[in-house]
Each structure stands twice: as structure tokens, then as C-alpha cells.
C-alpha positions as CSV (number, residue, x, y, z in Angstrom):
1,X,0.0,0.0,0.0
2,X,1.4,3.2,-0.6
3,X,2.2,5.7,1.9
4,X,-0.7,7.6,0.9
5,X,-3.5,5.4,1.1
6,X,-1.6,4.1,4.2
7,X,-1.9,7.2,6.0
8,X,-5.9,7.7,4.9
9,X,-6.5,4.5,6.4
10,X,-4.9,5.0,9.5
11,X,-6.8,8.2,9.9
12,X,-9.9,6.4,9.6
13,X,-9.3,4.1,12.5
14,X,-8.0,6.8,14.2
15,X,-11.6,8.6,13.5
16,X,-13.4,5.1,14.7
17,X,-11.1,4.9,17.8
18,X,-12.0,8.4,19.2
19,X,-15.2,7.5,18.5
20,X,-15.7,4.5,20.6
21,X,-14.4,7.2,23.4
22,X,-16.8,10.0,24.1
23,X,-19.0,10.5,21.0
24,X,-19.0,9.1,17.3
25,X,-17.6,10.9,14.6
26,X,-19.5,11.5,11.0
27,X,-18.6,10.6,7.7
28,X,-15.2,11.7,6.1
29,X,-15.5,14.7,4.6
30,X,-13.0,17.0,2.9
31,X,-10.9,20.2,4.3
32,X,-13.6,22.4,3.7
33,X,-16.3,20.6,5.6
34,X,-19.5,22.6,7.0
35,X,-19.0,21.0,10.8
36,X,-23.4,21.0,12.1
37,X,-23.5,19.6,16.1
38,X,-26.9,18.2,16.1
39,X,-29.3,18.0,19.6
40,X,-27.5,21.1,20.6
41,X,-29.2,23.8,19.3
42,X,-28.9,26.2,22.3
43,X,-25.6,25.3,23.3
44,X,-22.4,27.9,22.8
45,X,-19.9,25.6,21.1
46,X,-16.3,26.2,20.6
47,X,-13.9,24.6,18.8
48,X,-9.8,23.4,19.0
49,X,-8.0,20.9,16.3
50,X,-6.0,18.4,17.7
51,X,-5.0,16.1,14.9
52,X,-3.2,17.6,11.7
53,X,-1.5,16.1,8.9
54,X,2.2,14.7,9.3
55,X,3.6,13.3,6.2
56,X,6.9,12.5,8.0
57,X,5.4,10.8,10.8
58,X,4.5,7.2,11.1
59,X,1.1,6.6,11.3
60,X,0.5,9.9,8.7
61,X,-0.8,11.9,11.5
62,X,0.4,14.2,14.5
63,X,-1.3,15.9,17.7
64,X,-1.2,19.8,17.2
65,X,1.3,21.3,19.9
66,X,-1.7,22.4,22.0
67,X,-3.6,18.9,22.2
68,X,-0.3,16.8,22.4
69,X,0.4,17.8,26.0
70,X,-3.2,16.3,27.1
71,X,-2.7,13.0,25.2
72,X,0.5,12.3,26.8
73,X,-0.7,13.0,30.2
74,X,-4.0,11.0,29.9
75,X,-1.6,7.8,28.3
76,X,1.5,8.6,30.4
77,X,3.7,9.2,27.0
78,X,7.0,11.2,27.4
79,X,6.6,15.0,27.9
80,X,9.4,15.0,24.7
81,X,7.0,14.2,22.4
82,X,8.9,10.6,21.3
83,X,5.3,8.8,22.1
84,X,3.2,10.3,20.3
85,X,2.9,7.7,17.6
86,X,3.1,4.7,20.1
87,X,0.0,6.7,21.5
88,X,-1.6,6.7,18.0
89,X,-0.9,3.3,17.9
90,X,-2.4,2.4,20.7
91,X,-5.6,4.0,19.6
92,X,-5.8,2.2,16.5
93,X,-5.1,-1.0,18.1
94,X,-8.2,-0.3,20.6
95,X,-10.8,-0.2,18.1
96,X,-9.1,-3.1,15.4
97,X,-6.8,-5.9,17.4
98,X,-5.6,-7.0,13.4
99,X,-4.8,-3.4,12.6
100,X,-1.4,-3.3,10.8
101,X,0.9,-1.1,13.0
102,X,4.5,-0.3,11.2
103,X,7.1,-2.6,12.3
104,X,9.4,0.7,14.3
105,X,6.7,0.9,16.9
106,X,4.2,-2.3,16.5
107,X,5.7,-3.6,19.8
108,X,6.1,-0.7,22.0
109,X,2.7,0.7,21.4
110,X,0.9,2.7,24.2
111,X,-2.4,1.0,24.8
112,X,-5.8,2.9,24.9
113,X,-8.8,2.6,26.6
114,X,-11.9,4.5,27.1
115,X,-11.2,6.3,30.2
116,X,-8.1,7.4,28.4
117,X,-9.5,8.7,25.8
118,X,-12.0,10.7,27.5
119,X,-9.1,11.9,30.3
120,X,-7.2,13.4,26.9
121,X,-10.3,15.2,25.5
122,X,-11.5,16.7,28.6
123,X,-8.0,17.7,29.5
124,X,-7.1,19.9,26.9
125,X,-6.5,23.5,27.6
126,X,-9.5,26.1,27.4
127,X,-6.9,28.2,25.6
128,X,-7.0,25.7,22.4
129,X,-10.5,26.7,22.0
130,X,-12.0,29.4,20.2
131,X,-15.8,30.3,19.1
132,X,-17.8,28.4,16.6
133,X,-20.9,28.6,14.8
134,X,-22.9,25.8,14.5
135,X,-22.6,24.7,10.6
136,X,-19.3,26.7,10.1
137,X,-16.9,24.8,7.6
138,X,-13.1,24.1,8.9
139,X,-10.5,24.1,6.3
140,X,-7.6,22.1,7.4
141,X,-7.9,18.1,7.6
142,X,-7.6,16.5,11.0
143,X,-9.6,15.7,14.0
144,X,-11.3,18.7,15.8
145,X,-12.6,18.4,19.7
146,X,-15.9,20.4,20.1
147,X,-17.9,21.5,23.3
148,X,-20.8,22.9,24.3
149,X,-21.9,24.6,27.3
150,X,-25.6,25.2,27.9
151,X,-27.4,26.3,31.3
152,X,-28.6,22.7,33.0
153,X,-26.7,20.3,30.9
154,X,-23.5,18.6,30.9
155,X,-22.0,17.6,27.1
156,X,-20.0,14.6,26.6
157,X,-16.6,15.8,24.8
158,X,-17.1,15.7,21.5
159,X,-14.4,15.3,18.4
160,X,-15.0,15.2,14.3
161,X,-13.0,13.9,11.7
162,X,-12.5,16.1,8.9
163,X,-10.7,14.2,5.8
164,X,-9.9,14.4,2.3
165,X,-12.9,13.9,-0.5
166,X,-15.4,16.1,-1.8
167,X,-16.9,18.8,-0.2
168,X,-19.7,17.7,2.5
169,X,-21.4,18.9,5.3
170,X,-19.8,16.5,8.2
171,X,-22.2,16.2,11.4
172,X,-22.0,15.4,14.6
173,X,-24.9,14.4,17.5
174,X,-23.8,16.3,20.5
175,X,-24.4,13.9,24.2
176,X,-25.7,15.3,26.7
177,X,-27.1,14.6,30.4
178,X,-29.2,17.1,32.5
179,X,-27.3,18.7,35.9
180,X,-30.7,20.2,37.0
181,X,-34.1,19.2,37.6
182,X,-37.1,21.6,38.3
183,X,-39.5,20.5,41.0
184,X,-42.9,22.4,41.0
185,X,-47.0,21.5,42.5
186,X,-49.4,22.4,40.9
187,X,-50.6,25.4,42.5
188,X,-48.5,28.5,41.7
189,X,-49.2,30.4,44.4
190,X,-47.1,28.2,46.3
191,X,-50.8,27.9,49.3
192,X,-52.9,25.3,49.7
193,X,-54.7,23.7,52.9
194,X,-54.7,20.6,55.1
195,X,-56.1,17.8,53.5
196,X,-56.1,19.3,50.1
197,X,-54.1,17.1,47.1
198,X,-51.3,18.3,45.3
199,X,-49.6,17.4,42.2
200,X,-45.8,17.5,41.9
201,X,-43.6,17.1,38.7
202,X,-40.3,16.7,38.0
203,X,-39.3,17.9,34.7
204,X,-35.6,16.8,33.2
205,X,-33.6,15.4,30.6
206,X,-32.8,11.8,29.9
207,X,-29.3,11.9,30.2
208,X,-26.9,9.8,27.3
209,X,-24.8,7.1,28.9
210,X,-21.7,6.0,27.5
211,X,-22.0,2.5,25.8
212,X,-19.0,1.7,27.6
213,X,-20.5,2.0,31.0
214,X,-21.4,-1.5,32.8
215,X,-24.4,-1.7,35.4
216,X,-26.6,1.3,34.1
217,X,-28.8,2.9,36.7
218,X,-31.1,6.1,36.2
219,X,-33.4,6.9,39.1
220,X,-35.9,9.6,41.0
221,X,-35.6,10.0,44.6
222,X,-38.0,11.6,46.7
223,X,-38.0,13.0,49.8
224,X,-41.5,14.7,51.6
225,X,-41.8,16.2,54.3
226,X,-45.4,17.5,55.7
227,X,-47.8,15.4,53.4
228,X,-48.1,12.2,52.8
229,X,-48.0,10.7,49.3
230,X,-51.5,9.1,47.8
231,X,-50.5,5.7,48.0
232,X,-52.9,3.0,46.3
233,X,-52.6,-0.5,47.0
234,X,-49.5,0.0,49.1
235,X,-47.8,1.5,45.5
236,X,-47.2,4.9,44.5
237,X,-48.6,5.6,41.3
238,X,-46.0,8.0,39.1
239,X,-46.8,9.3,36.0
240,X,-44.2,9.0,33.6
241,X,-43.9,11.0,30.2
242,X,-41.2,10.6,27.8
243,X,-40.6,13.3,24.9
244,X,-44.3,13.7,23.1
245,X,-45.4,10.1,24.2
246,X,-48.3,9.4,26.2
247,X,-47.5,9.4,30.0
248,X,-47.0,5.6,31.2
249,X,-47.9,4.6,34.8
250,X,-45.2,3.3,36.8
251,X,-45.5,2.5,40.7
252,X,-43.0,2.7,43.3
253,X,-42.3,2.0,47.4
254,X,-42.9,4.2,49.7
255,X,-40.6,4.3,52.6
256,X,-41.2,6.3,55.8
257,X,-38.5,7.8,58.0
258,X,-37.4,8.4,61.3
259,X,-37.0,12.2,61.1
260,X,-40.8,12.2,59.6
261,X,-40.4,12.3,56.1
262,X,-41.3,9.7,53.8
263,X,-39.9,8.6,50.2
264,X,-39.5,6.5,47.3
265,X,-37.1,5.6,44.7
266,X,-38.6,5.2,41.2
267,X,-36.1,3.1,39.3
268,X,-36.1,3.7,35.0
269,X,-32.8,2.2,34.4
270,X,-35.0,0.8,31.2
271,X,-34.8,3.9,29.7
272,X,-31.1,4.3,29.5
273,X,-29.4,0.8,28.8
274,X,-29.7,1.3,24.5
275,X,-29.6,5.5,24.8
276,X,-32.8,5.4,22.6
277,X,-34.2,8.2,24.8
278,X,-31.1,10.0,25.4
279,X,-31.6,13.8,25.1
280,X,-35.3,13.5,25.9
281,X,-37.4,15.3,27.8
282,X,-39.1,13.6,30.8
283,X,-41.7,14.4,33.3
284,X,-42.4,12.1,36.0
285,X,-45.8,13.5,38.4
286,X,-47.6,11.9,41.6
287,X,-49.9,13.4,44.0
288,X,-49.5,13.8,47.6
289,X,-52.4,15.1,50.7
290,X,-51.2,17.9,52.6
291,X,-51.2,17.0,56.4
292,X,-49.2,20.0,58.2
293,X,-48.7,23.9,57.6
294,X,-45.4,23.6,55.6
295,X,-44.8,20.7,52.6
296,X,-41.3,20.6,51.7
297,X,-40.2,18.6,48.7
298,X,-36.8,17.0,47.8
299,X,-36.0,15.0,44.5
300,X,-32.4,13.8,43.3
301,X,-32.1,12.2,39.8
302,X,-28.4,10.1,39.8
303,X,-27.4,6.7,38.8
304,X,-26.9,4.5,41.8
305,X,-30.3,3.3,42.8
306,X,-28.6,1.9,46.2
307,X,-27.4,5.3,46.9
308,X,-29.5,8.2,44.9
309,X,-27.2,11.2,44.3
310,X,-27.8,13.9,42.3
311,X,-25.4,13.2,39.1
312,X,-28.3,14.5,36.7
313,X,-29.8,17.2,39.3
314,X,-31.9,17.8,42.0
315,X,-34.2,20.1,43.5
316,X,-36.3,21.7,46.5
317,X,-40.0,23.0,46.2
318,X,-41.8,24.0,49.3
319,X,-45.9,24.6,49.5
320,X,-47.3,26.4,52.2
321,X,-50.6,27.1,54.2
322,X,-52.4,30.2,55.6
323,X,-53.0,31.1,59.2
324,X,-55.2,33.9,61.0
325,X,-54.5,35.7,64.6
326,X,-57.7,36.9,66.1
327,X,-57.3,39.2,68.9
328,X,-60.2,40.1,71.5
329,X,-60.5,42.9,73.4
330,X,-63.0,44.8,75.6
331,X,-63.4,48.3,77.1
332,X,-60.2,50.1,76.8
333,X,-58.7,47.8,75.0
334,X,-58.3,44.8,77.6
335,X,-57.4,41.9,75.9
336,X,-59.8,38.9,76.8
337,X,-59.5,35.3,77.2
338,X,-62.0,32.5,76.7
339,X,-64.0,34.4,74.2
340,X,-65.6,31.3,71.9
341,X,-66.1,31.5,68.0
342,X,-66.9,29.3,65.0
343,X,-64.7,29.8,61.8
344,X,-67.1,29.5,58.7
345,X,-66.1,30.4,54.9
346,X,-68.3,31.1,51.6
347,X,-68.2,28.8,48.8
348,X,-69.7,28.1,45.2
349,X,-71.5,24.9,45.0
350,X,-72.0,22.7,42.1
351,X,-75.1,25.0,40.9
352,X,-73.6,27.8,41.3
353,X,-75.1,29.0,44.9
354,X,-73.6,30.4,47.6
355,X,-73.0,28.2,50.7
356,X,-71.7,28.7,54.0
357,X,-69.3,25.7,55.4
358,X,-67.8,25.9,59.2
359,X,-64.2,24.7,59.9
360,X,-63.5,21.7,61.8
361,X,-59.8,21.5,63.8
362,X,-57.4,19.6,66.0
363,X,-56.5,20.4,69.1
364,X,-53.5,22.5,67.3
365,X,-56.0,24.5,65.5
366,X,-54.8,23.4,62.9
367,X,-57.6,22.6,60.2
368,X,-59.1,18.7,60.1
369,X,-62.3,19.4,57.5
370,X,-65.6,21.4,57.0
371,X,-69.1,20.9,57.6
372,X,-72.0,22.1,59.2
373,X,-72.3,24.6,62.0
374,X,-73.2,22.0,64.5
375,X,-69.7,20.1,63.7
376,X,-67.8,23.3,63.6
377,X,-64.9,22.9,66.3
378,X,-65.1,25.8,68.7
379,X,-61.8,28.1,69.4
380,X,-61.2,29.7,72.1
381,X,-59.0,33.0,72.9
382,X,-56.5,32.6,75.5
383,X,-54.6,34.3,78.3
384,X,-53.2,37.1,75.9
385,X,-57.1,37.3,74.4
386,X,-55.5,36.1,70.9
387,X,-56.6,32.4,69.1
388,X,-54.6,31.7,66.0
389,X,-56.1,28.8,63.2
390,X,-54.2,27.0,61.0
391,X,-53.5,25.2,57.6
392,X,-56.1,27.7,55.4
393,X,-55.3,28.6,51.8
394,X,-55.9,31.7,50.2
395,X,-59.3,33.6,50.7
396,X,-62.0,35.2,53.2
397,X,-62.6,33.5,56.5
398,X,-65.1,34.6,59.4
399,X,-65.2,34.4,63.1
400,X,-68.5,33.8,64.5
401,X,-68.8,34.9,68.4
402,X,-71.2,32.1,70.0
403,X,-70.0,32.7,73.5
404,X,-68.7,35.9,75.1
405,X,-66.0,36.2,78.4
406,X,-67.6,36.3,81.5
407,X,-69.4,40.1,82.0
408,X,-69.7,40.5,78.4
409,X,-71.8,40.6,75.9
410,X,-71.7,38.4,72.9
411,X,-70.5,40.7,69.4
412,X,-73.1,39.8,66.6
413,X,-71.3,41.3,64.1
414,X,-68.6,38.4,62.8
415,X,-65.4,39.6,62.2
416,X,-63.3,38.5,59.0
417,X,-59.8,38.3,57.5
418,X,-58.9,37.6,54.3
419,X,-55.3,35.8,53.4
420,X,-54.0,36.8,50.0
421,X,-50.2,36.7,48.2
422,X,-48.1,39.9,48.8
423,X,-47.4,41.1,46.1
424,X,-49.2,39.0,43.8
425,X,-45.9,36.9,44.4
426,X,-46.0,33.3,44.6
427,X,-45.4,32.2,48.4
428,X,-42.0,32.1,50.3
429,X,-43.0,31.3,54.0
430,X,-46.8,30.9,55.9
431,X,-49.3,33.5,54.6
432,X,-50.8,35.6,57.6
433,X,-53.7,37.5,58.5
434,X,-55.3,39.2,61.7
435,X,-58.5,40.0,62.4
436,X,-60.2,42.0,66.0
437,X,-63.5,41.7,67.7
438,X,-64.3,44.1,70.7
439,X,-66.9,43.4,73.1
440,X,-68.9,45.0,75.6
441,X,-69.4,45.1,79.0
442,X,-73.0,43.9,80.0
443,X,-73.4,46.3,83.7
444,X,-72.0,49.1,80.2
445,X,-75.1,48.7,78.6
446,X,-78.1,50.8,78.1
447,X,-81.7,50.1,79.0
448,X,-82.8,47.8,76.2
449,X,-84.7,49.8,73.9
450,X,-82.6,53.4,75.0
451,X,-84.9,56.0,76.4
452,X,-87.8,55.5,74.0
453,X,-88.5,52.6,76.5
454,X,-87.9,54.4,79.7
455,X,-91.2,57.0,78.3
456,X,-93.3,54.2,77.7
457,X,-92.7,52.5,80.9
458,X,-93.2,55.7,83.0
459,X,-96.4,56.2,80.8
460,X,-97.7,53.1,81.5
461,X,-97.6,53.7,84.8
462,X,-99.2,57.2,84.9
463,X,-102.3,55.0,83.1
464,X,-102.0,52.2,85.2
465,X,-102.2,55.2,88.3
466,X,-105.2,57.4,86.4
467,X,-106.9,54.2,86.1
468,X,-107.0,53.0,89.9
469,X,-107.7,56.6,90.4
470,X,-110.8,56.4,88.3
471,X,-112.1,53.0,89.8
472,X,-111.7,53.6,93.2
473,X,-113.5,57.6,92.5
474,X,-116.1,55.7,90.2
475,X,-117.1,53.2,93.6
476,X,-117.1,55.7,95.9
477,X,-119.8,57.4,94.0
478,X,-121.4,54.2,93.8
479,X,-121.8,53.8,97.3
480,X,-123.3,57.6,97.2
């Protein structure tokens, strides 16, 4: 074979060896080849050659003077350079064990291996690279490393070949795995109430695994705090929806923990093992109940489903509740204690119609439910005259006095509160009202009715008087 075509062909299996590493390579193309990255469209790329022509050199082919320190670190070659080719050699004899090396080097060749490969790419200097535009053409034959930074991902190195032929548009599909995940409910306002359901999701990116890598695990794990998740049959249903596929339904464990929280793991290794959904979009969504004033929310995406770490990201999302401090007072302000009230709130029915439901809570005051007025819990102010109620979401509540302090009378006039967002801003800690009632004292009073009441009494008295007058005068005439 001549030198020429001996050179072409170890470039080629040079091409296949550095892509068994990190990424594949395209198609030969020529030395003005239109380079496109593909599944990176908002990504900033830059560029760096690291291969060139060397028609003196064994193998053909040469690392620039920027890439060659890199190589030799990542395969322990001389700093002198003298290994280069034994490097090369190595390479091609990764990919094709009946490669023909040249006889100066065949036996002293530097062998490769993946981890090597992808040490040497990812250790080459920032300095080699410079910008480049996606679909740009490079002019000079040889092997070019690409990457790509974009906010929430993590790209696999990526290199091209470049070769001799006619002109071509050489491209290149860009690996990448997700280093964020974002964690929202449903609602958000970021309130809710006891008791109510929420739905979470957790929105990501199917990472892209190396085919080299043994034992591949991709998993979810969840941590909540302040809820409890809707289990069914002792499984968690979860949601799962890949790219523009219908969701599929997937269960998993649920585990509760010492320090109150509960969890699962939701294991979809089965999506990663062939990369056929690499660089997808994924959702994953359960619901949970609210049981307490704060929900917080933890989820990690990583690869060890022994040991869930957050490899592809992770998350926090916390949901909160409303709570209202009444304060009762009497003359002069005097803040009173054992004041009783029912809590009661308007709602839309079905039809349409306005009804009234009462709140029903623990012995936190923290809300359990509604119903009727009869099954309303009644709260009661204490020492400092204040009762606070807990666990409400947004809107107007009202405080109906059934039973006043000792001395006073009841207030008929309910007092109300209304929680709502600062702001119109989403929620960042418990939402808080306040709401008064004074009362009166009863020996404070006037005479029921006022004075209009105090005329008629002493008028009926004056007739009651001018009519014993008359009956006694009318009988003594009588006895005339």
C-alpha cells in the first residue's frame, strides 16, 4: 500500500477509535467541511484541532502542539514528544486488534482505553479553543474536539474527523445529560390547605450514557416532608412521560423515615441501557395530601439506585398554608380570654349558589375538615385574648362569636380576614392575617330599647295610676 493510502486508512481508524471514546464521529469529509453539532441547538460551542497532517510521521498523523500535551498525560507518554505515535498506535489498536501497526513501533505501542481517551479530550487546555458557529466549515484536515456549554446540561466531549474527498457537510450528534431538575405542585401560588391534594412534577432530561459504561442505573428519589403521598394499594402511582409520548404509569415503594419524612425511589434504568431516549425530555408526576402547615419537597435524579445522588440534578420546592390571629378585646382595650367562636367560609356549590361551610380542627388548630355549624370545632382566645387557626389557603374566612368572656356581651357582628399573596408573588413562607373583635361590657349597657323605652314604661304607669284613680273615685260614687 502506498504511503498515501496508508496514512488515509490510519486516519480512519484513528476517526473510529475516538469515536468509541466519548461520542462518534461523522462521515469523512474534505478540508472544507461545514462542521453541524446536532441535539445542541442552544448550546455555545467552541472549537480546538487536535489532529493535523504529518507526512513525515509514522502513522501519517500528528497531535497539534496544543492537544499533544493532554494526550501524553492521559496515556503517560514522554513530555518529549517521542510517544506520540506509540499513542496513535495504541488508539488504532483499541478499536481493530488486526490493525497493521509499522514494524518501528508495533511492539512498544501505548495501549488505549476508554477512560483514556475521554481523560485526553477533557484535559485539553481552554486556551486551544475558540468560538464556533454551528454549521461553520473548517479548512484544514484533522480531527477537531468540540464543546458545548448550555445552562442545566452537561455535554460529553465531542471530536469530528475532517478528511480528504469532496466537499460535505460532516455532522455530529452532540451527548448530553441534564445537571438540574425543576420540581414544581401544581398550584403556583405556592398555598394550599390541610387535607387538600397536590400534584408534583419533576421535569428533566434523559441523560446519554456511554455504551461503555457496565451496570446502568437512572433513578428519581424523593423526599417529603409534611404530606403524605397518595398511595394505592400500598404502591405509589407515578406518572411518567417521555418526549411527546403518552404518560405511562409506573409505581413505586414508599418508605417512611425516622425524622418524619417519607420517600421512594422510582427506578427507569429501562430507559437508559440502549440510549434510545437520550436527550429526551421527561416528566415524572404523583400526587401527595397535605397533612401539616409547611410541605417541603426534595427530589435527586443520579445513577446508583442503592445510593440516589444527584449526578443529573436535584431540586427543592416547598408549599405552604395560611393562618389567621384573632385578637379580642374589651373596654379600653383589655385583651380577653375565653372568648368562643366558630370559623365558617363562603363557597360556590356545584349550581352555582352560595353556601356557607364551618371549619372543623385539631386540638392545634390546625384545620381537620368542614361541615355544618353544628360540627364546627369551637376556638377559644387565650390568656393574651389572641386564638390563632391553622392550615387555610388563600381567601376570606369569618369568626362567628357564639359565646362571650364572663361580664360581656356576645359581638353579633362576625369579624373577617382575608389571606392573599403579597405582592401577587408566589409564596415564600406561611401567609398571615389578623383579624379584631371588641366586646362590651354587660353592667355598660343601656336600658334595652334606649330612652324610647324608659317614656313608655313611666307612661304606663301614669295610666295604670289614672286608672286606679278612676275605679276607686267611680265606687265611691257608687256607694253615694
Amino acid at each position: 500500500m502506498s504511503k498515501i493510502k496508508k496514512a488515509l486508512a490510519m486516519f480512519l481508524i484513528f476517526a473510529m477509535v475516538l469515536g468509541m471514546g466519548i461520542t462518534t464521529f461523522a462521515a469523512p469529509g474534505n478540508a472544507n467541511s461545514k462542521v453541524t453539532v446536532q441535539n445542541a441547538d442552544n448550546a455555545t460551542l467552541t472549537i480546538a484541532q487536535v489532529i493535523e497532517t504529518d507526512n513525515t510521521a509514522v502513522t501519517g498523523w500528528k497531535f497539534t502542539d496544543g492537544a499533544a500535551a493532554a494526550y501524553r498525560t492521559a496515556f503517560g507518554g514522554a513530555e518529549n514528544g517521542d510517544d506520540d505515535q506509540r499513542i496513535i498506535a495504541g488508539l488504532i489498536k483499541y478499536v481493530d486488534a488486526d490493525a497493521v501497526i509499522d514494524d518501528s513501533i508495533k511492539d512498544n505501542i501505548i495501549s488505549a482505553d476508554a477512560d483514556k481517551i475521554a481523560a485526553a479530550l477533557k484535559g485539553l487546555s481552554n486556551d486551544m479553543f475558540t468560538p464556533f458557529v454551528n454549521g461553520s466549515a473548517v479548512t484544514s484536515a484533522g480531527v477537531y474536539a468540540i464543546r458545548a456549554t448550555e445552562e442545566g446540561y452537561v455535554y460529553s466531549p465531542m471530536a469530528v474527523y475532517v478528511g480528504f474527498g469532496k466537499e460535505d457537510t460532516t455532522q455530529i450528534n452532540a451527548k448530553k445529560a441534564p445537571n438540574k431538575v425543576d420540581k414544581t405542585a401544581e398550584d403556583i401560588e405556592k398555598v394550599t390547605e390541610i387535607n387538600k391534594t397536590v400534584t408534583y412534577t419533576a421535569k428533566s432530561t434523559i441523560p446519554y450514557i456511554p455504551e461503555t459504561d457496565t451496570n446502568k442505573t437512572y433513578v428519581f428519589a424523593d423526599t417529603l416532608s409534611g404530606a403524605t403521598y397518595n398511595v394505592v394499594n400500598g404502591k405509589l402511582p407515578v406518572d411518567v412521560k417521555v418526549g411527546t409520548r403518552e404518560p405511562v404509569s409506573y409505581s413505586a415503594d414508599v418508605t417512611e423515615n425516622a425524622d418524619d419524612t417519607s420517600s421512594f425511589v422510582l427506578d427507569l434504568s429501562d430507559l437508559v441501557q440502549n440510549n434510545d431516549y437520550a436527550n429526551q425530555s421527561i416528566v415524572i408526576s404523583y400526587d401527595v395530601t397535605v397533612t401539616d402547615t409547611k410541605v417541603g419537597n426534595d427530589i435527586q435524579v443520579g445513577n446508583d439506585k442503592n445510593n440516589p445522588n444527584d449526578k443529573y440534578g436535584s431540586d427543592h420546592e416547598d408549599v405552604y398554608t395560611g393562618q389567621i390571629i384573632l385578637t379580642k378585646t374589651g373596654d379600653g382595650g383589655k385583651k380577653l380570654k375565653d372568648a368562643q367562636f366558630k370559623v365558617y367560609k363562603k363557597v360556590k356549590n356545584d349550581a352555582g349558589k352560595e353556601e356557607i361551610l364551618f371549619a372543623q380542627f385539631d386540638k392545634d388548630n390546625k384545620l381537620s375538615g368542614w361541615g355544618t355549624e353544628d360540627a364546627a370545632t369551637v376556638i377559644v382566645t387565650g390568656e393574651d385574648g389572641t386564638v390563632k387557626v391553622q392550615g387555610l389557603d388563600l381567601g376570606t374566612y369569618y369568626f362567628k362569636e357564639t359565646k362571650a368572656p364572663d361580664g360581656y356581651s356576645v359581638n353579633t357582628t362576625d369579624s373577617d380576614a382575608k389571606l392573599e399573596l403579597k405582592d401577587g408573588k408566589p409564596a415564600t413562607a406561611i401567609v398571615e392575617a389578623t383579624a379584631s373583635m371588641a366586646d362590651t361590657k354587660l353592667n355598660a349597657l343601656p336600658g334595652t330599647g334606649g330612652i324610647g323605652t324608659t317614656i313608655f314604661t313611666i307612661g304606663g304607669c301614669l295610666i295604670m295610676i289614672i286608672a286606679a284613680a278612676l275605679f276607686f273615685a267611680s265606687r265611691r260614687k257608687e256607694n253615694k
